[in-house]
C-alpha positions as CSV (number, residue, x, y, z in Angstrom):
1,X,121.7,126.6,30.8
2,X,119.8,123.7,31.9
3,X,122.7,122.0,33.7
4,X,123.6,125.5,35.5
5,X,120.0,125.7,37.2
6,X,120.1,122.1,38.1
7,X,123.4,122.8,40.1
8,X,121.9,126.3,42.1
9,X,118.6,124.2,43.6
10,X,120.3,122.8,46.3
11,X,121.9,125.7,47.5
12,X,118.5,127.3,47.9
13,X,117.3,124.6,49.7
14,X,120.2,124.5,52.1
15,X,119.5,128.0,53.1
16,X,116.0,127.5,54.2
17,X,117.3,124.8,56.6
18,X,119.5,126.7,58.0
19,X,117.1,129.7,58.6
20,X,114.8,126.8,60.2
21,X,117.7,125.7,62.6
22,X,118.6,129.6,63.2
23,X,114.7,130.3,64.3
24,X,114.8,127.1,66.5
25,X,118.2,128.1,68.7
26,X,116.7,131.8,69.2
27,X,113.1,130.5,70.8
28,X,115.4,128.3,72.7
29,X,117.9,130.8,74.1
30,X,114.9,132.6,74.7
31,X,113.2,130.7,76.6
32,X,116.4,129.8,78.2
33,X,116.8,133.2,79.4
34,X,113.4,133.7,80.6
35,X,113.4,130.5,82.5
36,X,117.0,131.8,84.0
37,X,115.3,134.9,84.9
38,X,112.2,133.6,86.2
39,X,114.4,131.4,88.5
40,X,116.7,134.5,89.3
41,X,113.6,136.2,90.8
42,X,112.3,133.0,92.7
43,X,115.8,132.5,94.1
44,X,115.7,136.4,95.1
45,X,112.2,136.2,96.7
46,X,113.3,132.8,98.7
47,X,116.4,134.7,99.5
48,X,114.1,138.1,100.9
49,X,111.8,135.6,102.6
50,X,114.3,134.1,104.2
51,X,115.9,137.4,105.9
52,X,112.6,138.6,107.2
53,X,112.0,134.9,108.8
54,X,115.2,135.2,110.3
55,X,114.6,139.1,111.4
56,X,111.5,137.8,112.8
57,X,113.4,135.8,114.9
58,X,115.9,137.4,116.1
59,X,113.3,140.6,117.0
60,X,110.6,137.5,118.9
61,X,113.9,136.3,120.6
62,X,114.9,140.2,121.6
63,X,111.3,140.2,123.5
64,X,112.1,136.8,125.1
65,X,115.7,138.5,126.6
66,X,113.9,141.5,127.6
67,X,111.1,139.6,129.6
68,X,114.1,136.9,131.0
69,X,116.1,140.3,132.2
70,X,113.1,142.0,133.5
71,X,111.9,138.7,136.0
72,X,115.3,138.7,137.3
73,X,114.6,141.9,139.3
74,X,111.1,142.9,139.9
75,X,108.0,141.5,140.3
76,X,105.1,143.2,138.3
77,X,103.0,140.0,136.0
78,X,101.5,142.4,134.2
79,X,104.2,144.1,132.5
80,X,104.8,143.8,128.9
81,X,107.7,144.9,126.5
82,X,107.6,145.5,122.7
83,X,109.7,147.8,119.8
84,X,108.1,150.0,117.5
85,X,109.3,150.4,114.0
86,X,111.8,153.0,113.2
87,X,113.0,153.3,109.5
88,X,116.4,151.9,109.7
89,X,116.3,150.0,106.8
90,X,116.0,146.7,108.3
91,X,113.3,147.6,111.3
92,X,111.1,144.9,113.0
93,X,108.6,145.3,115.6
94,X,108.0,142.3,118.7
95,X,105.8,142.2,121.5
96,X,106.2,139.9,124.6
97,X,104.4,139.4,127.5
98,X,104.1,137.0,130.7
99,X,101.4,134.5,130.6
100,X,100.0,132.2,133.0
101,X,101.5,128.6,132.9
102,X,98.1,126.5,132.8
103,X,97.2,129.4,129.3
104,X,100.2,127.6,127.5
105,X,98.0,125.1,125.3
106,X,95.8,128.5,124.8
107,X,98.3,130.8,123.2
108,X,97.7,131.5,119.6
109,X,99.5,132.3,116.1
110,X,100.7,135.9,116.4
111,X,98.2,138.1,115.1
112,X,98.7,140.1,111.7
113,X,100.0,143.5,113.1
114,X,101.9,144.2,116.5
115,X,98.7,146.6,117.8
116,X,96.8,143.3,118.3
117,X,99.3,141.1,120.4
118,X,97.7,142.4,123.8
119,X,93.8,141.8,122.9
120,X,95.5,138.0,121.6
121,X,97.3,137.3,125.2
122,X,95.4,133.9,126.3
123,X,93.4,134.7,130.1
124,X,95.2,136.6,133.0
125,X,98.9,136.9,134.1
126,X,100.4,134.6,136.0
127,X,100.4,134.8,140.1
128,X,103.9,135.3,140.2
129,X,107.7,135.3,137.6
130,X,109.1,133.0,139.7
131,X,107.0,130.2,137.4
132,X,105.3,132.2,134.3
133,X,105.5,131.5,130.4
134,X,107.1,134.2,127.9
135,X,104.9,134.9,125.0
136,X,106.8,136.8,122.3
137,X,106.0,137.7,118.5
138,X,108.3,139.2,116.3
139,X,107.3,140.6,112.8
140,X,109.1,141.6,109.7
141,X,108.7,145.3,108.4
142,X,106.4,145.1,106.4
143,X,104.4,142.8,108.2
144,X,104.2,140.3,105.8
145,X,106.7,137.8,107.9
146,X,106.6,136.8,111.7
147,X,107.4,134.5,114.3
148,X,106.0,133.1,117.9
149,X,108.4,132.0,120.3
150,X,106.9,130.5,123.9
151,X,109.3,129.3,126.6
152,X,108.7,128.4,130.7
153,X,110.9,130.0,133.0
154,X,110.8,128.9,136.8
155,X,113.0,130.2,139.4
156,X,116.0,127.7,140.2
157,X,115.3,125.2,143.3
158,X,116.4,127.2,146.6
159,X,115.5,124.0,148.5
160,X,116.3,120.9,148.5
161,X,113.0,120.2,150.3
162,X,111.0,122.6,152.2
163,X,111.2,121.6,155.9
164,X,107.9,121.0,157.3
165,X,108.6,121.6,160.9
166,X,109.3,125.4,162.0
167,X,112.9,125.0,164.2
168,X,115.4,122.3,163.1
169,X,119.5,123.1,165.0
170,X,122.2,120.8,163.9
171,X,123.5,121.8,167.8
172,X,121.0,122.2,171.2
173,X,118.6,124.6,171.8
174,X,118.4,127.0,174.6
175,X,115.2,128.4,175.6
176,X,116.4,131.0,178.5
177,X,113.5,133.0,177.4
178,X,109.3,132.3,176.9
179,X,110.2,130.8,173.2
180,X,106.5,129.7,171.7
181,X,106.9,126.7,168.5
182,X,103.7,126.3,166.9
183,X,102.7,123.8,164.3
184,X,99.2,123.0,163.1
185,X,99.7,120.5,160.6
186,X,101.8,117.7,162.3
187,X,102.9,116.3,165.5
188,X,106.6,117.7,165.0
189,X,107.7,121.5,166.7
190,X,111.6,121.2,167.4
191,X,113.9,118.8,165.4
192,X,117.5,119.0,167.2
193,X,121.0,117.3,167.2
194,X,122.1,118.7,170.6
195,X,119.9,118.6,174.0
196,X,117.1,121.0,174.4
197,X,118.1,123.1,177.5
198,X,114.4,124.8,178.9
199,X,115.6,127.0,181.9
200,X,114.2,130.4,183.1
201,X,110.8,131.6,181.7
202,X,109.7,127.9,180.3
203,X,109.5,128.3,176.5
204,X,106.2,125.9,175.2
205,X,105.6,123.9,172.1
206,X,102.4,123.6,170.4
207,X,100.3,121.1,168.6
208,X,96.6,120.3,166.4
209,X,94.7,118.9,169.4
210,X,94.1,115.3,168.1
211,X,90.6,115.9,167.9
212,X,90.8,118.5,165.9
213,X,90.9,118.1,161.9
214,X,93.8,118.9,160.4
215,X,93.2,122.8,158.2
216,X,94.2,123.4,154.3
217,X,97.7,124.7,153.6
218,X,96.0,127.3,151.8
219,X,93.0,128.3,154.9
220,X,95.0,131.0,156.9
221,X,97.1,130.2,159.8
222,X,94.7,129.2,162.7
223,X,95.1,131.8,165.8
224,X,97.9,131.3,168.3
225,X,96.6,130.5,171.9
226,X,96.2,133.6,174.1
227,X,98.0,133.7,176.5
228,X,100.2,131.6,174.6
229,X,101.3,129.0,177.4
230,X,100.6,125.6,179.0
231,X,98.2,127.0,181.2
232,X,95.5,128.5,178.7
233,X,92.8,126.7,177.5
234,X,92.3,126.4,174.0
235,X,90.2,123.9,171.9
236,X,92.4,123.8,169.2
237,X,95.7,123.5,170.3
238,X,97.4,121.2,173.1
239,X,100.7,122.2,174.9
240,X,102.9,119.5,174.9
241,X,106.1,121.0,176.1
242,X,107.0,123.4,179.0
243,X,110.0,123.4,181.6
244,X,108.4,120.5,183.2
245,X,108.3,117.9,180.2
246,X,109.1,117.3,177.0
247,X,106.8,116.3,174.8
248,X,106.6,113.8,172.0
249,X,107.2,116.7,169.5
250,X,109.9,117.6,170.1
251,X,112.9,115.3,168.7
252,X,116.1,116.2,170.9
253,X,119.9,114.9,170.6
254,X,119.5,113.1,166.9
255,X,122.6,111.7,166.8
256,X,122.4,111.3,163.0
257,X,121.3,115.1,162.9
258,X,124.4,115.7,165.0
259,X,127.3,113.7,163.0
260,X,126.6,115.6,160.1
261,X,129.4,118.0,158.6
262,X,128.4,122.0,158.3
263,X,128.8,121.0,154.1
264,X,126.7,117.8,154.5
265,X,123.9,120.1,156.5
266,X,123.8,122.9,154.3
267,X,123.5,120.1,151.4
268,X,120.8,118.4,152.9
269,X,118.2,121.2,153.2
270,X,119.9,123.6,150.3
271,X,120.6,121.5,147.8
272,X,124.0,122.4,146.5
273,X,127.5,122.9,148.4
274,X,127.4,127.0,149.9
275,X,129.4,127.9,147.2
276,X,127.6,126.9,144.6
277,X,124.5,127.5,146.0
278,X,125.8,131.1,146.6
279,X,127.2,131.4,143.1
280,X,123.9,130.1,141.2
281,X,120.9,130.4,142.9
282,X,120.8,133.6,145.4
283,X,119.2,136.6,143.9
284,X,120.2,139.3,146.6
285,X,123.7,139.6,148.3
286,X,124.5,141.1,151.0
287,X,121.5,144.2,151.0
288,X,121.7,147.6,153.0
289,X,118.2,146.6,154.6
290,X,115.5,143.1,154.0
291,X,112.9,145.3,155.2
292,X,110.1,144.9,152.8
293,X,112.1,142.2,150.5
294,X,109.9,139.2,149.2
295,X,110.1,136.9,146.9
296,X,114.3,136.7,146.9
297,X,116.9,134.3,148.0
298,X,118.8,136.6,150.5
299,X,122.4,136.3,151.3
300,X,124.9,137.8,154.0
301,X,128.2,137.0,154.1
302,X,129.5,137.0,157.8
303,X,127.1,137.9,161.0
304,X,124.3,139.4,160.4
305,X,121.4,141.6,162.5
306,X,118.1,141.1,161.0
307,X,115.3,143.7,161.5
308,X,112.2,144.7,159.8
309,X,109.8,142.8,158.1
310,X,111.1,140.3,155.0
311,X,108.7,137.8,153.4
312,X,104.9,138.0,153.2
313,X,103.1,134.6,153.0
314,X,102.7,134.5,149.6
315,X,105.8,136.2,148.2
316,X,108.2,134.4,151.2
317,X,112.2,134.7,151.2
318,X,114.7,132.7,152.0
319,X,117.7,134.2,154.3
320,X,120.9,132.7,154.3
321,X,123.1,134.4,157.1
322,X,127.0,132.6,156.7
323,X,127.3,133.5,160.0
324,X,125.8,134.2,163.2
325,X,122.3,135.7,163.4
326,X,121.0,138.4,165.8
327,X,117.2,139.2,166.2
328,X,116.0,141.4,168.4
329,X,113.1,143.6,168.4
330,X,109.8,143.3,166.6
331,X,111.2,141.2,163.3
332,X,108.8,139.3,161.1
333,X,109.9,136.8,158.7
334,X,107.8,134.8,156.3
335,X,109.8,131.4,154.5
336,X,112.7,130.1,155.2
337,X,115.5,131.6,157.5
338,X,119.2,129.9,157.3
339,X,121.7,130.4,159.8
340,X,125.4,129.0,159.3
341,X,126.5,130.0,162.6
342,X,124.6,130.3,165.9
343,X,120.9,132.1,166.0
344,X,120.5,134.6,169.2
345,X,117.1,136.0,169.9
346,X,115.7,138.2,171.7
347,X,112.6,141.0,171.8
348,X,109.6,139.5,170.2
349,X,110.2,138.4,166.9
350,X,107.9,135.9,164.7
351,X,109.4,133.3,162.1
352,X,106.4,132.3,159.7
353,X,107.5,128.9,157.8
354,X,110.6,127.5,158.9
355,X,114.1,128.1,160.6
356,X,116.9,125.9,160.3
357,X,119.9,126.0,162.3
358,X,123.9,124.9,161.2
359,X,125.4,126.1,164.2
360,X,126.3,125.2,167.8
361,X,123.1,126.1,169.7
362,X,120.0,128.3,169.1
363,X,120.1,131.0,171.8
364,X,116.2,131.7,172.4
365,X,115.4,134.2,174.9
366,X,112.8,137.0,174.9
367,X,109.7,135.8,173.5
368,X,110.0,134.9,170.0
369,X,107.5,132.9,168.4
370,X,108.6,130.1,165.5
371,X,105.2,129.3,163.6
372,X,105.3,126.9,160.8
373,X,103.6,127.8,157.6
374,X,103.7,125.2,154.4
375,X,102.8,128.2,152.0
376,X,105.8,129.8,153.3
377,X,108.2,127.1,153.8
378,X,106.8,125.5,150.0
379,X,106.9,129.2,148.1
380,X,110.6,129.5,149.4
381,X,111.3,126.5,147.4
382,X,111.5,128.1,143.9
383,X,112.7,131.7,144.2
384,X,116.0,131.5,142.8
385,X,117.5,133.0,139.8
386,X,115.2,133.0,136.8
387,X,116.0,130.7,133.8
388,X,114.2,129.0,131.2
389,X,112.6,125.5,132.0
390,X,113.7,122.9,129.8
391,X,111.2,121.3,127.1
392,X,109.1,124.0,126.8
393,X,110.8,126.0,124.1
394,X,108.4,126.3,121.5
395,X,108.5,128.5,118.3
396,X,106.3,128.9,114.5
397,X,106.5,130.8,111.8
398,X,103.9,132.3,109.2
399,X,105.2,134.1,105.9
């Protein structure tokens, strides 16, 4: 008996061991599972997090499209464009609005909730959308993601470089009329590659009297002469041209001006080839009437008779005829008038800023009057097609 108990007290002892190392593999599947599920939720919160950041993104950068398309074809700083929730399943909200370039380094985080975005827009609206900064938040649906996005846009260069004398002709000018070229703010009226032919009624040119301090670009244009001819006598401004003499203003048969090809002329003041330029930059082709049209880069394929009133000083235009160019009448044009062909003018009309001529010869009779103006000639230096200035993309996140 003693010798069978002896042989059954290992076995019990064996079984306690193995209840030991049974115990110890449950606690650690256990805790294996938990650990796999506690990661299985982390993974799934990264992964929801992650889909609201990118909704955010995609609904700041829907508010950045809208404001882009918008600038293209009107004018108004002040508007502002935004989605309201609607329960789709995967609804977002954005807000985005034009701010004023010199506010970029004020614009803050989004706020918490979409009603708040206009009280957070950083000081007034810009002065124009031709250069303005797109503010646009985007939030997830529940509010508990969203996303900023700022970018510049600027209207493409429509100039090369503003002229800053108000008649330039590739060709010879012809003043059979009582043409009157002012300029207030240097020595230089009429910039030609041909002659300048003054026959008829004598057509004058204008210029600052030397004693007389040379006025701000942004203090109004100072008042023409009345009468507006050699024979008036005004403290401010000297006649220096009339059918008796040319003055010293007036640069006449530039030969360099002159050898130039219609491409290489167009190139020089436009900066791009007509084709590209015509392709890329204009923002109005070919319109039923340019009466009341500011801040656009006009085009008109073939002749063209201008009338109305286009440009103001500080919304200006620039007016590419490919072609030849009648005005007549009472026309009024602030910025930058191009003419591919010949100009031919007659009636009374006034040119505020600058005309350049590609043609043969600029026809001048009547009594037009070519005034230059650096706020219009400088404004009609950025009013091509909206895009987005590069470097200043900007964008953050919250969650």
């Amino acid at each position: 008996m003693i010798s069978t108990q002896l042989k059954t007290m290992p076995s019990r002892q064996k079984g306690v061991a193995t209840l030991l190392v049974a115990l110890i593999i449950m606690v650690a599947i256990t805790l294996t599972v938990l650990f796999t599920a506690q990661t299985s939720i982390l993974e799934e919160r990264m992964a929801a997090n992650e889909v609201r950041m990118k909704l955010t993104g995609n609904a700041a950068q829907a508010g950045i499209d809208e404001a882009i398309a918008f600038a293209i074809d009107n004018d108004d700083v002040t508007q502002q464009f935004g989605r309201d929730y609607t329960p789709d399943g995967r609804a977002t909200w954005y807000r985005a609005a034009y701010v004023a370039p010199d506010q970029i380094g004020n614009i803050p985080t989004c706020p918490g909730n979409p009603a708040n975005f206009a009280a957070a827009i950083p000081g007034g609206p810009p002065e124009n959308l031709r250069d303005t900064v797109i503010w646009s938040c985007g939030w997830s649906d529940d509010l508990t993601a969203r996303k900023g996005i700022t970018i510049g846009v600027r209207g493409a260069p429509s100039l090369a470089d503003p002229p800053t004398n108000p008649l330039i002709t590739r060709g010879g000018v012809d003043t059979n009329g009582r043409a009157r070229v002012f300029n207030a703010y240097n020595n230089l009226t009429i910039w030609s590659g041909g002659e300048l032919d003054v026959t008829g009624n004598p057509g004058n040119t204008f210029i600052r009297n030397e004693d007389v301090a040379r006025p701000s670009d942004n203090d109004p244009i100072p008042a023409l002469p009345q009468p507006p001819n050699c024979n008036t006598s005004d403290p401010f401004w000297e006649c220096t041209t009339d059918a008796n003499m040319v003055g010293p203003d007036v640069i006449a048969g530039d030969l360099q001006l002159a050898s130039l090809t219609n491409d290489q002329f167009f190139l020089n003041f436009m900066g791009q080839d007509a084709e590209s330029y015509r392709d890329s930059v204009v923002t109005e082709r070919d319109p039923e009437s340019i009466d009341g049209m500011t801040n656009e880069v006009i085009w008109f394929d073939g002749d063209a008779s201008l009338d109305g009133t286009v440009g103001t000083r500080e919304a200006p235009v620039v007016l590419v005829v490919d072609g030849n160019a009648d005005v007549t009448g009472n026309f009024e044009m602030h910025g930058v008038l191009y003419v591919r062909g010949d100009l031919r003018a007659n009636g009374t009309p006034k040119f505020y800023g600058a005309s350049v001529i590609e043609g043969e010869t600029a026809d001048i009779g009547g009594t037009p009057s070519f005034i230059y103006d650096p706020i219009s000639a400088s404004g009609a230096g950025n009013l091509g097609a909206s895009g987005v200035l590069s470097g200043t993309w900007r964008d953050w996140s919250e969650l």
